[in-house]
PDB file of N, CA, C and O in Angstrom:
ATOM      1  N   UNK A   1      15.838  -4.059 -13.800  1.00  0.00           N
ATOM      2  CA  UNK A   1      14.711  -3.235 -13.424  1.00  0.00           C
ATOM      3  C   UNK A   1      14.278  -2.438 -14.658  1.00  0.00           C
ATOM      4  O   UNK A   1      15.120  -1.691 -15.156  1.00  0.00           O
ATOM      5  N   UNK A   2      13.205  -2.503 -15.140  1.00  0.00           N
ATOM      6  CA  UNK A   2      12.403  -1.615 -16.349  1.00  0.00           C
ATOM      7  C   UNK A   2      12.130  -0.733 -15.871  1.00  0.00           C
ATOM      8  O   UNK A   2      11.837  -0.628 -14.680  1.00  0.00           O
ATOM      9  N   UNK A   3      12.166   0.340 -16.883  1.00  0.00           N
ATOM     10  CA  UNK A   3      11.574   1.609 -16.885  1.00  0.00           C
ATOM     11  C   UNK A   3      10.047   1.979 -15.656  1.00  0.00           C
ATOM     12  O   UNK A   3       9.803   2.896 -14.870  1.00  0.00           O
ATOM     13  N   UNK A   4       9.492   1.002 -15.972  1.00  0.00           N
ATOM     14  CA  UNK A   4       8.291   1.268 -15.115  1.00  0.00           C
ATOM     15  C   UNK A   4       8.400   0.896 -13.792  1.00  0.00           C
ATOM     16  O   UNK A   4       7.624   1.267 -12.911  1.00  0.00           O
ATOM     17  N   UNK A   5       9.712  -0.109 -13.577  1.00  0.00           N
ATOM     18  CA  UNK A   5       9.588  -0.280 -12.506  1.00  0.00           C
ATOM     19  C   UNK A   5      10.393   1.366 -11.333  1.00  0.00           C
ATOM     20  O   UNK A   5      10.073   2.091 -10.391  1.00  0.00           O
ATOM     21  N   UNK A   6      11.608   1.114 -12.356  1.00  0.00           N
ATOM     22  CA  UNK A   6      12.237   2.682 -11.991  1.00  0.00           C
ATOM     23  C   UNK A   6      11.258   3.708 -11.694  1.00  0.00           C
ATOM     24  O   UNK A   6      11.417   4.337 -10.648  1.00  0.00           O
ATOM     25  N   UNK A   7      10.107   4.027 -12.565  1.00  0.00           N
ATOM     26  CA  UNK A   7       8.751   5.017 -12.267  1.00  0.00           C
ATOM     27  C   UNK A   7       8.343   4.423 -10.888  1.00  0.00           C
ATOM     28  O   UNK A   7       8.699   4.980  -9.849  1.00  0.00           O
ATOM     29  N   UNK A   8       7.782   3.573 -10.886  1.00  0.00           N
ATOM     30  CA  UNK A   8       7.213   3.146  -9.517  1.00  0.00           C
ATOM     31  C   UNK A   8       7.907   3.587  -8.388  1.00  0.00           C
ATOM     32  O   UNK A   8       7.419   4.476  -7.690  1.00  0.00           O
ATOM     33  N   UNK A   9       8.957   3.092  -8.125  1.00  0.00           N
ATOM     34  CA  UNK A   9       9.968   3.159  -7.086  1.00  0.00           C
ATOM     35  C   UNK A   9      10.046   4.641  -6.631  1.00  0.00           C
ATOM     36  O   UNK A   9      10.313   4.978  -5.478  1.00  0.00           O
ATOM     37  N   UNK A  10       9.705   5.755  -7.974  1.00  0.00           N
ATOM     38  CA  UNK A  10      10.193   7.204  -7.872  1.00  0.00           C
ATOM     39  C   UNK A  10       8.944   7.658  -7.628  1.00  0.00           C
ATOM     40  O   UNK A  10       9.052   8.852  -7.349  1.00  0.00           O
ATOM     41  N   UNK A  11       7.732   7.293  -7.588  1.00  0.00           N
ATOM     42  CA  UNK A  11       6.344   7.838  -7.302  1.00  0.00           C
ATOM     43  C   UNK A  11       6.186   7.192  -5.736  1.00  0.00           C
ATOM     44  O   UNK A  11       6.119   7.974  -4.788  1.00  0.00           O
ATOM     45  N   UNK A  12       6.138   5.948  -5.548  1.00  0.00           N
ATOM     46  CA  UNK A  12       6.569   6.195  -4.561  1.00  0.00           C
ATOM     47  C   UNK A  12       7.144   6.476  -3.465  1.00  0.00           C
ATOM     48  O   UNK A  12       6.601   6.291  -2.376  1.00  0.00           O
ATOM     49  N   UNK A  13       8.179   6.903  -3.595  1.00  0.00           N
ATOM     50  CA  UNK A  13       9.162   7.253  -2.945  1.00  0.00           C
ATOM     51  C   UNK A  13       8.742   9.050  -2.596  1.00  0.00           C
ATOM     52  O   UNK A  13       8.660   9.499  -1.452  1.00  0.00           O
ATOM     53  N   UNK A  14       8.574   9.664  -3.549  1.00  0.00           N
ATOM     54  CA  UNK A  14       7.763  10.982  -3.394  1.00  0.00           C
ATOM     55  C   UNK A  14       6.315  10.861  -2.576  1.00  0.00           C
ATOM     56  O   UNK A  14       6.145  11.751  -1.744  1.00  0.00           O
ATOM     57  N   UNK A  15       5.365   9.980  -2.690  1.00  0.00           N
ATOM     58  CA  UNK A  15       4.121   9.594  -1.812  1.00  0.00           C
ATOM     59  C   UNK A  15       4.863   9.749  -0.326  1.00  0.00           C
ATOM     60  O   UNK A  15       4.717  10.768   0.350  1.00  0.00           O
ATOM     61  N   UNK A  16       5.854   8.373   0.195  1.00  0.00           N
ATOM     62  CA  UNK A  16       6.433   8.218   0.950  1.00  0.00           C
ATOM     63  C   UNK A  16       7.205   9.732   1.897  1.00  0.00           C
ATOM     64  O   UNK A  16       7.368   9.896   3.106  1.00  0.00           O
ATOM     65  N   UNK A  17       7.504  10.541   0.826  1.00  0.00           N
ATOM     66  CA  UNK A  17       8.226  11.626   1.446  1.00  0.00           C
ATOM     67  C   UNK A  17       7.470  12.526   2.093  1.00  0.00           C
ATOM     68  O   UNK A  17       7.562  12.910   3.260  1.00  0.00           O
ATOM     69  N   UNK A  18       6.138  13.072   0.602  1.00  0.00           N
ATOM     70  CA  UNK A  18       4.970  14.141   1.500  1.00  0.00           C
ATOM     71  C   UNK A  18       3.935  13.427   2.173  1.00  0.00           C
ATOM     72  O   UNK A  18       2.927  14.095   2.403  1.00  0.00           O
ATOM     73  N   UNK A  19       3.932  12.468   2.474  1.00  0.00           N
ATOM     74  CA  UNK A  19       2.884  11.432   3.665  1.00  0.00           C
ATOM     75  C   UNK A  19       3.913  11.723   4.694  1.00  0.00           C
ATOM     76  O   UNK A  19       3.780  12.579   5.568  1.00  0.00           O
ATOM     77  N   UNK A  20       4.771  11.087   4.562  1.00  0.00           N
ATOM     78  CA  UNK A  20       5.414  11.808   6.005  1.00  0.00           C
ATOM     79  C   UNK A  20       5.464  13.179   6.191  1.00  0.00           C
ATOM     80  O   UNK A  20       5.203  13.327   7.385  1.00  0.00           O
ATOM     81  N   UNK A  21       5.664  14.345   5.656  1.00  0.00           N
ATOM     82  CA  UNK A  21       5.910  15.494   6.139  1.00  0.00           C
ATOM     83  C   UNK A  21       4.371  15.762   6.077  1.00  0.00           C
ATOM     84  O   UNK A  21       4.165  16.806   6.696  1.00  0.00           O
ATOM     85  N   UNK A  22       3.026  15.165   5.505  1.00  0.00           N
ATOM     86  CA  UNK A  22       1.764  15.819   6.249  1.00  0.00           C
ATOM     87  C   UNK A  22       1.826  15.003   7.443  1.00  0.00           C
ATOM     88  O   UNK A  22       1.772  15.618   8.508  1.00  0.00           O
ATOM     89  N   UNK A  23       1.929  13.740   7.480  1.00  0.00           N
ATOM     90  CA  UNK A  23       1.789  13.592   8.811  1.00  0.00           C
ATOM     91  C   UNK A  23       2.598  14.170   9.937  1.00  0.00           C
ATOM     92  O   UNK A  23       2.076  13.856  11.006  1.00  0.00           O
ATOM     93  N   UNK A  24       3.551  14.812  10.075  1.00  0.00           N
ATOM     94  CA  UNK A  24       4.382  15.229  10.869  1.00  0.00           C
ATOM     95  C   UNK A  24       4.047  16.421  10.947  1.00  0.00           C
ATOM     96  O   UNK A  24       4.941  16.967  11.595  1.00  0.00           O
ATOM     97  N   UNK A  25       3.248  17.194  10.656  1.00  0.00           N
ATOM     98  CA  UNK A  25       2.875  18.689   9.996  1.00  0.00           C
ATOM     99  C   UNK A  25       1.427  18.829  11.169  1.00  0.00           C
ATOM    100  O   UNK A  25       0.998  19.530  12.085  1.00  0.00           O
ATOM    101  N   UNK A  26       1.105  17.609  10.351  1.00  0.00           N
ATOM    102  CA  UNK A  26      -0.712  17.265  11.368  1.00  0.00           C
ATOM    103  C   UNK A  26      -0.100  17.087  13.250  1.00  0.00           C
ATOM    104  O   UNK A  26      -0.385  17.528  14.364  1.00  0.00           O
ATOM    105  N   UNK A  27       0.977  16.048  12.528  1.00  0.00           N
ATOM    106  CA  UNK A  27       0.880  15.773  14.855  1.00  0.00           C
ATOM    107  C   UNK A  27       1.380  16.844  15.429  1.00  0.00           C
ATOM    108  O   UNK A  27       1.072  17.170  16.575  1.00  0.00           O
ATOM    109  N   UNK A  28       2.236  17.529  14.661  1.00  0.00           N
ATOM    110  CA  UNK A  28       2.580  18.677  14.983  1.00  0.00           C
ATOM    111  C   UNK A  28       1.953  20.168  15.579  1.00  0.00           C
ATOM    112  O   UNK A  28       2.467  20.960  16.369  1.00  0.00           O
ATOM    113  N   UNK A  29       0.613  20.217  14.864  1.00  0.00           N
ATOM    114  CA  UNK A  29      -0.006  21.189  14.934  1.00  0.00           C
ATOM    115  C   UNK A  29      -1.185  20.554  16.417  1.00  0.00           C
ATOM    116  O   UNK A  29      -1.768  21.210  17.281  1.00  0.00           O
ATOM    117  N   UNK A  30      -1.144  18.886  16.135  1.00  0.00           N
ATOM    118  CA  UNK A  30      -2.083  18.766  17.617  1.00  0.00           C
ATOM    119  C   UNK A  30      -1.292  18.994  18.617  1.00  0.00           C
ATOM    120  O   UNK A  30      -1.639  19.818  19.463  1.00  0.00           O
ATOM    121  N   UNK A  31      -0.166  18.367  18.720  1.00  0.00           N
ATOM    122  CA  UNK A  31       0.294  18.949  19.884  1.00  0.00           C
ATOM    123  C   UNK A  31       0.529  20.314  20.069  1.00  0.00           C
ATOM    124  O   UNK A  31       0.441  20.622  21.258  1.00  0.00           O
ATOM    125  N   UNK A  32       0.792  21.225  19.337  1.00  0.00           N
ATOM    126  CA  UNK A  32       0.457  22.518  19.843  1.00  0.00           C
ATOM    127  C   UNK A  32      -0.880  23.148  20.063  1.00  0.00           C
ATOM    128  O   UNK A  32      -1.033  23.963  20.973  1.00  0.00           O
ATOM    129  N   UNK A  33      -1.731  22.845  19.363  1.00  0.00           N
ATOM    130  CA  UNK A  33      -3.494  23.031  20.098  1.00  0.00           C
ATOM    131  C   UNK A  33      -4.446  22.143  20.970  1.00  0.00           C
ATOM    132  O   UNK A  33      -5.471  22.551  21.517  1.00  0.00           O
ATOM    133  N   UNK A  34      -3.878  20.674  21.022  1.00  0.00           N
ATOM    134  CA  UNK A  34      -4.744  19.811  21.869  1.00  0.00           C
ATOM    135  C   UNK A  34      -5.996  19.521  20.818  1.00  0.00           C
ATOM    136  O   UNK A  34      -7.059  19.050  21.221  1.00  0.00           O
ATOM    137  N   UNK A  35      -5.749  19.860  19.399  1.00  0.00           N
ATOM    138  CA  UNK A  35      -7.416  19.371  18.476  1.00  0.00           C
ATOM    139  C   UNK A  35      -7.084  18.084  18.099  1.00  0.00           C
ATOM    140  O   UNK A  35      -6.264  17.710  17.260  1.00  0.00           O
ATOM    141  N   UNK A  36      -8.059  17.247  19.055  1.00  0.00           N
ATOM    142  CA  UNK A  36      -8.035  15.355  18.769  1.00  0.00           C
ATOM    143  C   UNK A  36      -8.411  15.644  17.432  1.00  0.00           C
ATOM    144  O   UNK A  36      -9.299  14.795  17.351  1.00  0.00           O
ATOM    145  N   UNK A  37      -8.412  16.194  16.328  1.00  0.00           N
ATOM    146  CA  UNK A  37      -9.201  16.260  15.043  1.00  0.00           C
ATOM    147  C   UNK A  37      -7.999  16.498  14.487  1.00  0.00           C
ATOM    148  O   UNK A  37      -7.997  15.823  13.458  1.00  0.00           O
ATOM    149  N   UNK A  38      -6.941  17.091  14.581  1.00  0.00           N
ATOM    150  CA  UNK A  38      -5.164  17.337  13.689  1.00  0.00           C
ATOM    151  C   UNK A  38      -4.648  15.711  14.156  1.00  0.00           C
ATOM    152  O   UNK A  38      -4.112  14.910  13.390  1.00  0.00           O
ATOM    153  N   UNK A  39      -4.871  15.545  15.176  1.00  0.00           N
ATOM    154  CA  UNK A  39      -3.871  14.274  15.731  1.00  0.00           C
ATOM    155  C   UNK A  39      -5.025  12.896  14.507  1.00  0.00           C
ATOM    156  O   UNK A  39      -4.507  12.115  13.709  1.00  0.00           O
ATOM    157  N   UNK A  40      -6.221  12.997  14.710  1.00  0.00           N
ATOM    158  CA  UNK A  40      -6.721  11.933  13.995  1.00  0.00           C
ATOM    159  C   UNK A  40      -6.280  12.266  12.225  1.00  0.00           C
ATOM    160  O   UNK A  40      -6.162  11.253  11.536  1.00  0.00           O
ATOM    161  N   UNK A  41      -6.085  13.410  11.637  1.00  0.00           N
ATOM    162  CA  UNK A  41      -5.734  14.089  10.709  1.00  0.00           C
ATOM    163  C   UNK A  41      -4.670  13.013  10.631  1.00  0.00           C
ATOM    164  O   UNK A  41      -4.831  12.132   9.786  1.00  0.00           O
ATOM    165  N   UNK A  42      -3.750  12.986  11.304  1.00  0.00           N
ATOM    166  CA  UNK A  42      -2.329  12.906  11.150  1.00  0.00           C
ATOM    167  C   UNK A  42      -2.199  11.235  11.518  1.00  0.00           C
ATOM    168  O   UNK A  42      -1.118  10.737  11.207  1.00  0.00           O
ATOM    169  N   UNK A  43      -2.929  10.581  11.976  1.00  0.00           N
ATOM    170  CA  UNK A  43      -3.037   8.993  11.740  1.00  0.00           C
ATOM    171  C   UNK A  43      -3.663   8.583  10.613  1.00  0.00           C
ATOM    172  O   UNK A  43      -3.424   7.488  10.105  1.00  0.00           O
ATOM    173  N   UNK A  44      -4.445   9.360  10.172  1.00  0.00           N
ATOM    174  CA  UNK A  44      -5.229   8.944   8.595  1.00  0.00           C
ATOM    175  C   UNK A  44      -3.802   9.226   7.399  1.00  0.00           C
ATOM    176  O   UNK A  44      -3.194   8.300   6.862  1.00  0.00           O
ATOM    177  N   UNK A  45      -3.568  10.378   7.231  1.00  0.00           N
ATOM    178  CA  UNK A  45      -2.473  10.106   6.932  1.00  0.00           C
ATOM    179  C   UNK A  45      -1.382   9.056   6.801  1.00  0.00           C
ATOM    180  O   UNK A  45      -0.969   8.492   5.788  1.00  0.00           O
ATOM    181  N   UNK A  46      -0.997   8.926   8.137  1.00  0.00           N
ATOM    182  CA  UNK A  46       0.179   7.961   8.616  1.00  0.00           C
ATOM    183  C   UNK A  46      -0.246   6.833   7.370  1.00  0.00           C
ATOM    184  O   UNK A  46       0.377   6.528   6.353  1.00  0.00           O
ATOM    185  N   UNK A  47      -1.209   6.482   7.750  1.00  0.00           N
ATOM    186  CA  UNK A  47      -1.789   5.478   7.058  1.00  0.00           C
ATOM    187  C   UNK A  47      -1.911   5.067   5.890  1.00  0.00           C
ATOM    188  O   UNK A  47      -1.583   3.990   5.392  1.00  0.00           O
ATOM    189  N   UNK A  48      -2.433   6.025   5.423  1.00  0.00           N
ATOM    190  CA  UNK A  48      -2.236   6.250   3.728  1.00  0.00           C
ATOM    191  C   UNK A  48      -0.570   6.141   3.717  1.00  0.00           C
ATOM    192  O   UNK A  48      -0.417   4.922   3.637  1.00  0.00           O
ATOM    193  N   UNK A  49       0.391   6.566   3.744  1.00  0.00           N
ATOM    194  CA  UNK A  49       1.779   6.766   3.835  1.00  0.00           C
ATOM    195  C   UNK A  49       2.361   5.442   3.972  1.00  0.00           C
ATOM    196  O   UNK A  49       3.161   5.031   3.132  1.00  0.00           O
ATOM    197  N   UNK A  50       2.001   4.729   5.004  1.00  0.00           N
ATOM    198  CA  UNK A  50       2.252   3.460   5.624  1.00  0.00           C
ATOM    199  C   UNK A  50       1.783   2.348   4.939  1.00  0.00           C
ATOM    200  O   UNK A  50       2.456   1.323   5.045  1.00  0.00           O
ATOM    201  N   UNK A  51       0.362   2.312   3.979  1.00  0.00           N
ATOM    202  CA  UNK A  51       0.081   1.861   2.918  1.00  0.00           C
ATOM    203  C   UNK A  51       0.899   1.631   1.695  1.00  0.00           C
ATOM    204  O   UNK A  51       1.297   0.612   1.130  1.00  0.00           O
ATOM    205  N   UNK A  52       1.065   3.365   1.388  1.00  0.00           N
ATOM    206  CA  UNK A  52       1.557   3.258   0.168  1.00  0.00           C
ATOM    207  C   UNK A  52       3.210   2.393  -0.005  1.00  0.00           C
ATOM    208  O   UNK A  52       3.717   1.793  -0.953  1.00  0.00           O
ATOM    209  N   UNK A  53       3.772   2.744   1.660  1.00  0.00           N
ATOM    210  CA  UNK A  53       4.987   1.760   1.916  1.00  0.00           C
ATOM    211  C   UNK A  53       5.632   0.694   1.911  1.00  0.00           C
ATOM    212  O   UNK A  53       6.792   0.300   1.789  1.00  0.00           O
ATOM    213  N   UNK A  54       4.098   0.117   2.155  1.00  0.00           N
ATOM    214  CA  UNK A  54       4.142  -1.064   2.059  1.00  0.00           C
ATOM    215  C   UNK A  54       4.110  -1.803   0.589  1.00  0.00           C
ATOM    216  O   UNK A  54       4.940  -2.644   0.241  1.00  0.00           O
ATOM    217  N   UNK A  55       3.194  -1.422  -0.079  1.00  0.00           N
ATOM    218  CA  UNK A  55       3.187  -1.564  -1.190  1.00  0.00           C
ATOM    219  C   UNK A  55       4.439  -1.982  -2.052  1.00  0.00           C
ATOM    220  O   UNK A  55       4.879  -2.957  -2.660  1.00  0.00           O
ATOM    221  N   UNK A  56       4.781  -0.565  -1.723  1.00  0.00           N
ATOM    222  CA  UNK A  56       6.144  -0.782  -3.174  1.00  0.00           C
ATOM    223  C   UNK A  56       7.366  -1.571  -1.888  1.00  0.00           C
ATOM    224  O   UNK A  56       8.275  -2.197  -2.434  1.00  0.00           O
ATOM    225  N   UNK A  57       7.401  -1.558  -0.497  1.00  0.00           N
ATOM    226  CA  UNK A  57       8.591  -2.808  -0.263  1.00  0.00           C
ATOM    227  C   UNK A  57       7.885  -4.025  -0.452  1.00  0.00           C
ATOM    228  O   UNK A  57       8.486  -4.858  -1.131  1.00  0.00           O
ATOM    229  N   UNK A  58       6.597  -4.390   0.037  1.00  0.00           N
ATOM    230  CA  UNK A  58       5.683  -5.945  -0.863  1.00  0.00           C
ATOM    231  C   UNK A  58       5.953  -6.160  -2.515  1.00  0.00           C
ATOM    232  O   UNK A  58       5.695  -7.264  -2.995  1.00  0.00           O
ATOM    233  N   UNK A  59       6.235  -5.580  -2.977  1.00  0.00           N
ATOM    234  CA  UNK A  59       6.355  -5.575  -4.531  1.00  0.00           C
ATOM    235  C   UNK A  59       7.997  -5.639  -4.986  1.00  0.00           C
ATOM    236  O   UNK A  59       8.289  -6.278  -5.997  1.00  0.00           O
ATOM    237  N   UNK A  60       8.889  -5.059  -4.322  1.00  0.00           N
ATOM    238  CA  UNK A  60      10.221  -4.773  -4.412  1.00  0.00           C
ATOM    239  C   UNK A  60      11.273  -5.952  -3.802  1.00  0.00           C
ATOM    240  O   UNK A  60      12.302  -6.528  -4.157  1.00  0.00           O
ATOM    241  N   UNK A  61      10.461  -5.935  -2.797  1.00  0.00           N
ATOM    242  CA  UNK A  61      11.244  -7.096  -1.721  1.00  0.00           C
ATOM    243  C   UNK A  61      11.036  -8.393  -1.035  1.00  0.00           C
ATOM    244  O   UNK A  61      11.863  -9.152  -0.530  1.00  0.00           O
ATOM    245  N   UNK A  62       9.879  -8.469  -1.120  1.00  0.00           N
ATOM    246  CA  UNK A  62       9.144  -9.961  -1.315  1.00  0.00           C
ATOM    247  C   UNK A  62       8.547 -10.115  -1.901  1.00  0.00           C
ATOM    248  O   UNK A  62       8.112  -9.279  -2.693  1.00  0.00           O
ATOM    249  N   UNK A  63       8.037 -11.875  -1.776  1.00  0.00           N
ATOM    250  CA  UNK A  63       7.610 -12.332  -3.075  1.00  0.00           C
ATOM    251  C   UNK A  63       5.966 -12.121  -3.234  1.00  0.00           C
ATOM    252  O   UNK A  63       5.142 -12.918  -3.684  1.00  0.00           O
ATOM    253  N   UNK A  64       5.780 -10.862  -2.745  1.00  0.00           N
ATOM    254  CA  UNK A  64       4.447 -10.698  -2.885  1.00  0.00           C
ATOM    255  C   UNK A  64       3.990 -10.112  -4.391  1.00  0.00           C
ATOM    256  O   UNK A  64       4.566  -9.068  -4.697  1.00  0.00           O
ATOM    257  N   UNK A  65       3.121 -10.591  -5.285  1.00  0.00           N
ATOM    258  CA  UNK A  65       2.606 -10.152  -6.239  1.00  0.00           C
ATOM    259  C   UNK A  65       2.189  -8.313  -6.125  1.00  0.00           C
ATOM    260  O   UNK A  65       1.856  -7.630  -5.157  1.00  0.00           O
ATOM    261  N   UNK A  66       2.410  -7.952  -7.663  1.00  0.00           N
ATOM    262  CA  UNK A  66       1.977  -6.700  -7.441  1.00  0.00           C
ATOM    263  C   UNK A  66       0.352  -6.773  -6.806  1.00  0.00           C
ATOM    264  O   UNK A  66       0.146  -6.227  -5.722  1.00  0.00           O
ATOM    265  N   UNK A  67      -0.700  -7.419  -7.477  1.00  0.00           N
ATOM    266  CA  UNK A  67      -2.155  -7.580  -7.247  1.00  0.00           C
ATOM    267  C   UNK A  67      -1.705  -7.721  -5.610  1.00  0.00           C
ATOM    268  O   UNK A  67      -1.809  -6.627  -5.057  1.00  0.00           O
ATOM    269  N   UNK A  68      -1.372  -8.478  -4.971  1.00  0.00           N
ATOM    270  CA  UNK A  68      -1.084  -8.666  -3.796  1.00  0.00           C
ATOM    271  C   UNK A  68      -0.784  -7.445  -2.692  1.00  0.00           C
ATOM    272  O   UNK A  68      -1.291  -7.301  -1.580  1.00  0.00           O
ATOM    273  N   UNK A  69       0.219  -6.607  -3.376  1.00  0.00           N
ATOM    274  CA  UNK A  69       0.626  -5.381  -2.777  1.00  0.00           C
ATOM    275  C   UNK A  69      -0.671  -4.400  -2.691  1.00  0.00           C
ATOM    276  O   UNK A  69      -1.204  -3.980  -1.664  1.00  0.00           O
ATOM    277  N   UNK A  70      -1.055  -4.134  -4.109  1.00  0.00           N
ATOM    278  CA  UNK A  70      -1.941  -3.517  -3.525  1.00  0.00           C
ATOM    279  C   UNK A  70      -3.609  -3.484  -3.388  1.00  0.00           C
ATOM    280  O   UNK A  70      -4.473  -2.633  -3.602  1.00  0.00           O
ATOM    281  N   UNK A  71      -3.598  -4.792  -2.944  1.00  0.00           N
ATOM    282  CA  UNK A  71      -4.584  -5.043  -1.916  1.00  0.00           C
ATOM    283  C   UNK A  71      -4.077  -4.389  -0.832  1.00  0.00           C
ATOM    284  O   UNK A  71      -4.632  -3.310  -0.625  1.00  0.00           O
ATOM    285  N   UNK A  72      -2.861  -4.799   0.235  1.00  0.00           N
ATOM    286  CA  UNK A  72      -2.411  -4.180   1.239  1.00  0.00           C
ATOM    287  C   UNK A  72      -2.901  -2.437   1.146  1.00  0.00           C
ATOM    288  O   UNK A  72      -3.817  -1.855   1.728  1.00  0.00           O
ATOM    289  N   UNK A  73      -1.946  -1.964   0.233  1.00  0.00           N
ATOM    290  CA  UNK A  73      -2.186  -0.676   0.112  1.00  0.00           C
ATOM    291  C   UNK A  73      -3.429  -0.038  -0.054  1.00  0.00           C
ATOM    292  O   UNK A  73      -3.631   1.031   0.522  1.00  0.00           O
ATOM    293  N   UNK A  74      -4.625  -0.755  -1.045  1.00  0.00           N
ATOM    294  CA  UNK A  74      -5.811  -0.197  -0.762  1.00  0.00           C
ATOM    295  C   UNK A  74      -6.411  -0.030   0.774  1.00  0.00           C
ATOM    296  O   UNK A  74      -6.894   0.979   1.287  1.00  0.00           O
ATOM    297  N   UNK A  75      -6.272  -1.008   1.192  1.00  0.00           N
ATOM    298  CA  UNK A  75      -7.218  -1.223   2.687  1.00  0.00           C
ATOM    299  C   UNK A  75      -6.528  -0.202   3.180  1.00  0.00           C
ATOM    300  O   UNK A  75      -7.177   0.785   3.527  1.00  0.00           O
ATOM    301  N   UNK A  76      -5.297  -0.192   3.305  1.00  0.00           N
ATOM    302  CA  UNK A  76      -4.883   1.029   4.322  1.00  0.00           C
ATOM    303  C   UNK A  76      -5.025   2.028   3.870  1.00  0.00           C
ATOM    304  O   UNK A  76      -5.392   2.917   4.638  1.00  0.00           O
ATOM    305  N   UNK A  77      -4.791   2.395   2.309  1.00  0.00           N
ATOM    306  CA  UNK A  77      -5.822   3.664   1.960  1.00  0.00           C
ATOM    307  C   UNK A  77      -7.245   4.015   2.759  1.00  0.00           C
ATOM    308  O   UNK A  77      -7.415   4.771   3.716  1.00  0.00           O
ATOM    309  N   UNK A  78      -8.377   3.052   1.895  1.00  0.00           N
ATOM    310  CA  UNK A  78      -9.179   2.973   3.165  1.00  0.00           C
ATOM    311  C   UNK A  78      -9.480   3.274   4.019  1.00  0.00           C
ATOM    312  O   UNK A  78     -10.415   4.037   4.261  1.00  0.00           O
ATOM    313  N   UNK A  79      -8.627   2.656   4.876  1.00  0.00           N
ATOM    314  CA  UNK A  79      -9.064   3.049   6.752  1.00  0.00           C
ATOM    315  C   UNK A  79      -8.928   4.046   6.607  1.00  0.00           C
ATOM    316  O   UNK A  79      -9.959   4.713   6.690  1.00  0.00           O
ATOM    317  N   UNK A  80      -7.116   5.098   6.188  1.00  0.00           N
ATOM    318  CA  UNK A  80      -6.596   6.068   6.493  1.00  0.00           C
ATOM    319  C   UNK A  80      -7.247   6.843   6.440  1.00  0.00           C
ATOM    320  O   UNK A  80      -7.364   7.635   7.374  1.00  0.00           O
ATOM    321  N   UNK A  81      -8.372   6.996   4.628  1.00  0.00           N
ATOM    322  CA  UNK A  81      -9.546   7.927   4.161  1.00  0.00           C
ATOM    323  C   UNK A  81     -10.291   7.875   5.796  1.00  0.00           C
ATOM    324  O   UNK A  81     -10.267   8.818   6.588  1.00  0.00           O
ATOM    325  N   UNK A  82     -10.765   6.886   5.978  1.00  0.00           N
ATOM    326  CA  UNK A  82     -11.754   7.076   6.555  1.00  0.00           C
ATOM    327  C   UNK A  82     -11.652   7.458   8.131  1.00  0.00           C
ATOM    328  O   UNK A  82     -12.567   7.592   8.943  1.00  0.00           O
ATOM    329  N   UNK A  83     -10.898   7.528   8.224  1.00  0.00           N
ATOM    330  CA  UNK A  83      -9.746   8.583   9.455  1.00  0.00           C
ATOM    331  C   UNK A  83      -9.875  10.131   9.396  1.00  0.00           C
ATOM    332  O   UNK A  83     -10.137  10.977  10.250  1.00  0.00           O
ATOM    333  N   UNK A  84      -9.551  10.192   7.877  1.00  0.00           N
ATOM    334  CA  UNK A  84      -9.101  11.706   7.436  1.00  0.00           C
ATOM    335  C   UNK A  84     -10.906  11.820   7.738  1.00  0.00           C
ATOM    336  O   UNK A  84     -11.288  12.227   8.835  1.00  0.00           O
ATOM    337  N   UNK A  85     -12.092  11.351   6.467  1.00  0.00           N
ATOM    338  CA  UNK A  85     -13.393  12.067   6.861  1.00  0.00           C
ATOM    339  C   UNK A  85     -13.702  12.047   8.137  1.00  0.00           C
ATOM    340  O   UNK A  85     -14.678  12.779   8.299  1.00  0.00           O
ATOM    341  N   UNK A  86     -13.263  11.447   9.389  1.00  0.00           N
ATOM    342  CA  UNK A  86     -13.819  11.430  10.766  1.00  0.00           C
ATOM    343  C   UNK A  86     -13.044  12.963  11.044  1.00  0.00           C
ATOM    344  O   UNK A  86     -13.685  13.899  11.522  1.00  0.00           O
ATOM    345  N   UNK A  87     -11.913  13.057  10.761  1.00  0.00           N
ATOM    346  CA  UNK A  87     -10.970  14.169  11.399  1.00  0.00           C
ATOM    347  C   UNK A  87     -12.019  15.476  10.765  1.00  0.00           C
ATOM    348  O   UNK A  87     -12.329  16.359  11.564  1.00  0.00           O
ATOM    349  N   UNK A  88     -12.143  15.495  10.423  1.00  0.00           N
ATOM    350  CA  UNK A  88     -13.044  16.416   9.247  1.00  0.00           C
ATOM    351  C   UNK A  88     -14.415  16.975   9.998  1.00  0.00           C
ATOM    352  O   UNK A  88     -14.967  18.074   9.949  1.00  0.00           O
ATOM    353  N   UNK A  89     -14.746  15.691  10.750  1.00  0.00           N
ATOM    354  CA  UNK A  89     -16.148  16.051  11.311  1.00  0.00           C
ATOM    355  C   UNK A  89     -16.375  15.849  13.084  1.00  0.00           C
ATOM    356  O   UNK A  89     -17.435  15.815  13.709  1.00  0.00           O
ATOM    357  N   UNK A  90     -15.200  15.756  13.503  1.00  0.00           N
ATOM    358  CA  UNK A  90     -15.148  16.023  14.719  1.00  0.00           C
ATOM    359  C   UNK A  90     -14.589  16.942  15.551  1.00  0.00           C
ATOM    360  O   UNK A  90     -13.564  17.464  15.112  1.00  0.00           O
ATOM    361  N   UNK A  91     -14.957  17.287  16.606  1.00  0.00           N
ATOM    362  CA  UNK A  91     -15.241  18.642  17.149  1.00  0.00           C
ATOM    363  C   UNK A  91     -13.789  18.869  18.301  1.00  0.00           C
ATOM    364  O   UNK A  91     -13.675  19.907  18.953  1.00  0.00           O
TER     365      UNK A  91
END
């Protein structure tokens, strides 16, 4: 394993850690207020998180190309963004 790959593994692994604790932070706070806008918060998130997860085990652990990985990971970036701007603008 190279240096960069060691970097990778440690960036994401930190992504991986505070994606989970916003998302757990977000469902957290809907279920204590009932705002469908924290709970959608907190699936955009997930997402992004769940992306970035994928990524580095597609890259680490199968034989998926890096280019490959993150394709995966963009799209679910993506959606997730586009989760987070809905959470943003709904009532």
């Amino acid at each position: 394993m190279s240096h960069l790959d060691i970097a990778l593994v440690a960036v994401k692994t930190g992504t991986l850690l505070l994606g989970t604790l916003i998302t757990l932070l977000s469902l957290k706070a809907y279920r204590r207020t009932g705002a469908t806008s924290l709970r959608a918060l907190g699936v955009g998130f997930g997402l992004v998180t769940v992306g970035a997860l994928l990524a580095g085990v597609g890259h680490q652990f199968t034989a998926l190309s890096l280019t490959h990985s993150i394709v995966i990971e963009s799209g679910l970036t993506f959606v997730g963004f586009a989760i987070i701007v809905y959470s943003l603008y709904v009532e």
